[in-house]
Structure formats: C-alpha cells, structure tokens
C-alpha positions as MATLAB code, in Angstrom:
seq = 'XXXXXXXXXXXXXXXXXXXXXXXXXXXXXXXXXXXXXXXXXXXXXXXXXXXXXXXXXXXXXXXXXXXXXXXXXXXXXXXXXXXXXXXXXXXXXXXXXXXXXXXXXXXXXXXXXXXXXXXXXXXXXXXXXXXXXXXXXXXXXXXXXXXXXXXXXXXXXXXXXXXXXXXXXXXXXXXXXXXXXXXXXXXXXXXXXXXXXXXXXXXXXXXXXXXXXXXXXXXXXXXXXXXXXXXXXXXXXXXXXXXXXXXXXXXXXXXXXXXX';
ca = [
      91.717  -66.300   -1.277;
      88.025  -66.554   -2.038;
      86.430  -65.131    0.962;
      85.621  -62.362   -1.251;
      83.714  -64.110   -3.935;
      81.901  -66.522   -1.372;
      80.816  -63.422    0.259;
      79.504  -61.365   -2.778;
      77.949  -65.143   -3.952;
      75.603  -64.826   -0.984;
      74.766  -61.053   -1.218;
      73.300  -61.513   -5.057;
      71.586  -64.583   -4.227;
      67.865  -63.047   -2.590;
      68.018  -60.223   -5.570;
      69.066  -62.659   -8.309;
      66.231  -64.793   -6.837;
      63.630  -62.556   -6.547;
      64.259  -61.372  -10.209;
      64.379  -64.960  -11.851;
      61.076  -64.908  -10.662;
      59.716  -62.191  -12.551;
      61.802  -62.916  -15.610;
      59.559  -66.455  -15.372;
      56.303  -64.269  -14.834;
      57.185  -62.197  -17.485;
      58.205  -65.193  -20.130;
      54.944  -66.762  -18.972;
      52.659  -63.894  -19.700;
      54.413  -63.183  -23.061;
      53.583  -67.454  -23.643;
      50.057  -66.631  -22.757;
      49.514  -64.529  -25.576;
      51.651  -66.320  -28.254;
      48.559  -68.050  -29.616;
      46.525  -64.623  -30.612;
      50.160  -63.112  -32.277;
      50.173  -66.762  -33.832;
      47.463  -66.255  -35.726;
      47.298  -62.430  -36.705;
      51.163  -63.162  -37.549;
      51.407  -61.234  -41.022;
      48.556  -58.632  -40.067;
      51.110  -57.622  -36.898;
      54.354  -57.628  -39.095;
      52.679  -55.298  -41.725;
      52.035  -53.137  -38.939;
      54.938  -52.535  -37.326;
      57.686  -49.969  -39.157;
      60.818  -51.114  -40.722;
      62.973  -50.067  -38.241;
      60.830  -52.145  -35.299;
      60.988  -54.923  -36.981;
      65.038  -54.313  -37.552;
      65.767  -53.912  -33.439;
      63.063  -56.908  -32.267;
      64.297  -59.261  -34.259;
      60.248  -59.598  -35.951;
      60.537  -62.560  -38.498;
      57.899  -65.791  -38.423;
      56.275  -64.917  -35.694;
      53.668  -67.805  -36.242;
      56.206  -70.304  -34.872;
      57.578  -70.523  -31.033;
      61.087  -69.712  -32.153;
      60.430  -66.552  -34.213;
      57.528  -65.614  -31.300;
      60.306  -65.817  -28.481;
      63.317  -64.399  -31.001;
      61.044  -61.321  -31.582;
      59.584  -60.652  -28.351;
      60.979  -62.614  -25.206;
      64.230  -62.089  -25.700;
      64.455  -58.579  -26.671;
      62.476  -57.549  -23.945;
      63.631  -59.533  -20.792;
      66.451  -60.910  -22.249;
      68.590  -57.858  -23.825;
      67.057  -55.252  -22.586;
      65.752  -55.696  -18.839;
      68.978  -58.525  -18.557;
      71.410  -56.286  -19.640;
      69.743  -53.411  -17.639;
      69.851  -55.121  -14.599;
      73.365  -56.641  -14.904;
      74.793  -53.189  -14.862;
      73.077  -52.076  -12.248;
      74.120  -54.725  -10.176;
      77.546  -54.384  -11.411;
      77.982  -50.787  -10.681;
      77.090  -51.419   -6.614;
      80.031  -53.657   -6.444;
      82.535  -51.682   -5.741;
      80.772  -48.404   -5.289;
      78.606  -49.787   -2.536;
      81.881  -50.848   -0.642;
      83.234  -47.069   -1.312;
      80.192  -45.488   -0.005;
      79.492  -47.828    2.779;
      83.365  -47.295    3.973;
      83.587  -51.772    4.184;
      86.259  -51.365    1.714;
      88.608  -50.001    3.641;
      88.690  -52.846    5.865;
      88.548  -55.409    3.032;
      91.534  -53.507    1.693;
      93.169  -53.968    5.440;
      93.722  -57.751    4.617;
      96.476  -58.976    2.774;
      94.480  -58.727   -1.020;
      95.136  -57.326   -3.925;
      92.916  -54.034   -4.989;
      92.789  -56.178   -8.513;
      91.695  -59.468   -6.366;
      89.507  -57.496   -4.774;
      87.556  -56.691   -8.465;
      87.926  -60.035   -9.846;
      86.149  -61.889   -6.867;
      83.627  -59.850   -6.645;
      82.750  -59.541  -10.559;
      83.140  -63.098  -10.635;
      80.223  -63.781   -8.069;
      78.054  -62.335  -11.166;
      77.848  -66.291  -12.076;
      74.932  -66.164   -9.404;
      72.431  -63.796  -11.482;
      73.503  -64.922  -14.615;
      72.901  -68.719  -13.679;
      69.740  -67.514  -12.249;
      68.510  -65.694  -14.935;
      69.373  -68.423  -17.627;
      67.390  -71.115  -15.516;
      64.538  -69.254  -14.908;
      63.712  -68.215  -18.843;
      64.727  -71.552  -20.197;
      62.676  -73.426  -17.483;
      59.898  -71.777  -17.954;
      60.263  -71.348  -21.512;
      60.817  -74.846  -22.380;
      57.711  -76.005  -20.149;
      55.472  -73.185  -21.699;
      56.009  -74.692  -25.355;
      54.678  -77.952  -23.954;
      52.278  -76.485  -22.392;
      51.034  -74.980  -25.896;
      51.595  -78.009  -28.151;
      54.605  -76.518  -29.255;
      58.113  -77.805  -30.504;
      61.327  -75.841  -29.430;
      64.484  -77.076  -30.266;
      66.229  -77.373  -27.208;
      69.949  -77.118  -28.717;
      69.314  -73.942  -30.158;
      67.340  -72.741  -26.811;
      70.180  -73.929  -24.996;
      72.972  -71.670  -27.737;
      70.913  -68.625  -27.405;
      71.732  -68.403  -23.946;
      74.650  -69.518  -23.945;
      75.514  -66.866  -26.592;
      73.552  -64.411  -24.508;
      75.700  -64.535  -21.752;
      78.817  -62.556  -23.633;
      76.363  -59.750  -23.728;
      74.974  -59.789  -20.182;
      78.625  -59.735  -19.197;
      79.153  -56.503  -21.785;
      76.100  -54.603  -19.871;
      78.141  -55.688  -16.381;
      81.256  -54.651  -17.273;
      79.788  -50.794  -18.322;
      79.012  -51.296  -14.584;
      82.051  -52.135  -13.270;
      83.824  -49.059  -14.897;
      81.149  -46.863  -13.455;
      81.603  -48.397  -10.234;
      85.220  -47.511   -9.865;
      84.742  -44.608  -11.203;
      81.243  -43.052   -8.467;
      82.065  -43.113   -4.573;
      78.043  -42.921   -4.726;
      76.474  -46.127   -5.494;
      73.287  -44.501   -6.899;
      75.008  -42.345   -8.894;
      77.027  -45.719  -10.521;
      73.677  -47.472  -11.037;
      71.512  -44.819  -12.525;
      74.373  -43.625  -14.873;
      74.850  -47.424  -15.704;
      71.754  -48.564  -16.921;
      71.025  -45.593  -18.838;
      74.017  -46.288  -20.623;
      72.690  -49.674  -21.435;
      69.673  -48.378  -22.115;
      70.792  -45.402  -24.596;
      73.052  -47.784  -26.045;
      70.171  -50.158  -26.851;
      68.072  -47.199  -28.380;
      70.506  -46.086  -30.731;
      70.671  -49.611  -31.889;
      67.275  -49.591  -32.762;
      66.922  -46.257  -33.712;
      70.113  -46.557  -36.095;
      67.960  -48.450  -38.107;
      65.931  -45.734  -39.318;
      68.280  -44.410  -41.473;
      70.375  -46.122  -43.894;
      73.319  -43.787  -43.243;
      73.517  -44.018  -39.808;
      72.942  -47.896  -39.463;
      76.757  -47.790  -39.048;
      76.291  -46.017  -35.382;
      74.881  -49.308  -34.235;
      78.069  -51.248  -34.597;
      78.893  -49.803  -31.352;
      76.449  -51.239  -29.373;
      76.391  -54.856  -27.871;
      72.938  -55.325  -28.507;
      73.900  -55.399  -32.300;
      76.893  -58.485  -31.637;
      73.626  -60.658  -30.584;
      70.937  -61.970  -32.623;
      68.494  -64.228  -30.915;
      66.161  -64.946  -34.021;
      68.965  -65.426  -35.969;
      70.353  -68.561  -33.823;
      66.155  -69.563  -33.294;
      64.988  -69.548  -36.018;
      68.573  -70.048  -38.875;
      70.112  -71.832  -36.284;
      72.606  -69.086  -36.748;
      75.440  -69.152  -33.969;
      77.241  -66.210  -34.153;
      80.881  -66.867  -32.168;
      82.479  -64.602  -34.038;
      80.110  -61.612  -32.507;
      80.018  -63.382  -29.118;
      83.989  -63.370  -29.098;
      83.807  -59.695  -29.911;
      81.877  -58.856  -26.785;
      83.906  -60.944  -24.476;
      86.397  -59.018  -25.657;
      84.965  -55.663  -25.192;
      84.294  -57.367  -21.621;
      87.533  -57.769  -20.857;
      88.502  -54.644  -22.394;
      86.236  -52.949  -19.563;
      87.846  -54.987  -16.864;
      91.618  -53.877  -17.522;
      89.989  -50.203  -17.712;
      88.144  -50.193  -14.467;
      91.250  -52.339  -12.942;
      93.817  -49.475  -13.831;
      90.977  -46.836  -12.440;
      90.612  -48.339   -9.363;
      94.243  -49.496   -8.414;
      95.688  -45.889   -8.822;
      92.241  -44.001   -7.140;
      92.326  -42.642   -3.632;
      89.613  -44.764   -1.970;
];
C-alpha cells in the first residue's frame, strides 16, 4: 500500500518547490560575491576567530571549493537544510493528529508503523529538490565566473549531505509523535537543530569542551573536507544514518503504543 506515500509526495511538492528556489537565490547571491572574498582571502581569514573558522569550515577561500565549503554549505546547506527538514518532518504526523485525518487514515487496513514509514519516506521530494537546486545552480555559477569545480566531489558532498538532512528529519519525526500540536513539533524541532548546531560551533571555543560537539550531526559532516581534500567521510555518514534510524525505531515505539 502506497497511497500514503503518493499522497504525502504531492503535499511537499509546492513547499519543497518554493524553497529550492530560494536555496538557488541564496547560492547565487553568495556566487555574486565570491570574487571580492577571492581576493581579500587571507585579510578575511585573519579576521575571523579561531573558533569561526572551526564551525564554517574557513580554509582557501580564494578557490570555488574552499569559497562554497566555507560559506554555501554551512549556511543553506547544514544549517537552513537541516532546519527546514525538521520542521517539515515534525508536521507529518502531528499535522494528521491535530487536524483529526489520522483517525480516518488509521480506519483503513494499515499499519500505525506503515503509516510512519510512507510518509517519512515522501521526504525524497525536498531532499531531491534541494540537492538539484544548489548543485544546478552551483555548477552553472562556477562557469559563469571562469571557475573550475570538480563535479565528482560536488556530486559526494551531497550525496554525503543527505545522511545529515535525514538526521535533522528524524529529530522531527520523534517530536512529531511525540506533540498533538503541530506548531509546537516544529518550533521545538528546529530549535533543536539549531541549538545542536550552536554548540557545535561554540564547542570549539574551548579545548575542553570540544568533546560536547561529538554529539551533534553537524560535526559527522565536513563539506570542505570532501571539496577541497577530496575527503569522503563514510565512516561519519554511516554514523548518522544510523542515528537516523535510531530515531525512527524511537518515534515508531512512541507512536504505536500512544492514544491518538
């Protein structure tokens, strides 16, 4: 039975849309201004604290891959991908609750646990969305400025990336089953992701507390590392699928023993 998932599929396709399009805007204006941060490269990495540089990612920032390593992808990628993906993830079964459609769906000869699978798997629609939009446009924006970008490693640092964005969803899906109030399963989702992401950065600071940020996905993935080493981390990405899975089996036992 798939009903489900075709269903949900159509639902995240306008938002999912609609925000590809501003993660393209957004890449595009951060491409516009690669060519000034090209060329005041070491003046802008003496300026920035330790700990900055630590959580952006900052390292040769006069070439495309460290540019988009240290900017573009820790702003739209980790932290406004991974804040959205929760959010979105935490109305999925929360909206049903609140709206009172689950009960009906729950009518129907499926599974409470099919139920939860179908509809986290129609996530593939933002995440495919998201993925074109930023490589599109990032690809075509290094032509654009004369620039070369290897397309295998553009290609494995979203392909990487995606272990993550399922991380941040999968936060949501535990809140989800958790609230009967949508808003109240989105707003306490992505400032989870959002905390979670500050203490990464913030860990950095001190030397004896760096250890904090080893529970935080933002830490399993490294975007200048694959961009600019080539440096594929599986081992982290494996981690966080994990930890995705993890939150799946938690918010499955949640919501097959809660009173809907």
């Amino acid at each position: 039975m798939t009903a489900i998932l075709r269903n949900e599929s159509r639902r995240l396709r306008r938002g999912s849309l609609l925000l590809s399009g501003l993660f393209a805007m957004l890449t595009a204006f951060f491409l516009a201004v690669f060519p000034a941060i090209r060329d005041e490269a070491e003046v802008i990495m003496d300026a920035y604290p330790e700990f900055v540089i630590e959580l952006m990612g900052l390292e040769e920032l006069n070439t495309i891959e460290g540019f988009a390593g240290g900017y573009i992808y820790p702003f739209i990628w980790v932290l406004f991908g991974g804040v959205y993906l929760a959010y979105v993830s935490a109305g999925l079964i929360a909206g049903d609750i609140q709206s009172r459609t689950l009960d009906l769906t729950l009518s129907n000869p499926v599974s409470r646990e099919s139920v939860l699978a179908q509809k986290v798997a129609a996530l593939w629609v933002p995440i495919l969305a998201l993925n074109g939009a930023v490589v599109v446009t990032l690809a075509l924006g290094a032509v654009a400025l004369g620039e070369r970008l290897d397309i295998v490693a553009l290609a494995m640092v979203h392909l990487l990336g995606v272990p993550y964005l399922l991380v941040c969803a999968g936060i949501g899906v535990v809140f989800s089953v958790l609230f009967d109030r949508v808003g109240r399963a989105q707003v306490t989702s992505l400032g989870l992701v959002f905390v979670l992401w500050l203490v990464d950065g913030l860990s950095y600071t001190d030397p004896d507390y760096e250890w904090i940020g080893q529970f935080t996905p933002s830490r399993y993935y490294d975007p200048t590392g694959i961009l600019v080493h080539g440096e594929y981390g599986f081992l982290d990405a494996s981690l966080l699928l994990a930890a995705f899975v993890a939150s799946l089996v938690v918010a499955a036992a949640i919501f097959v023993r809660r009173d809907i």
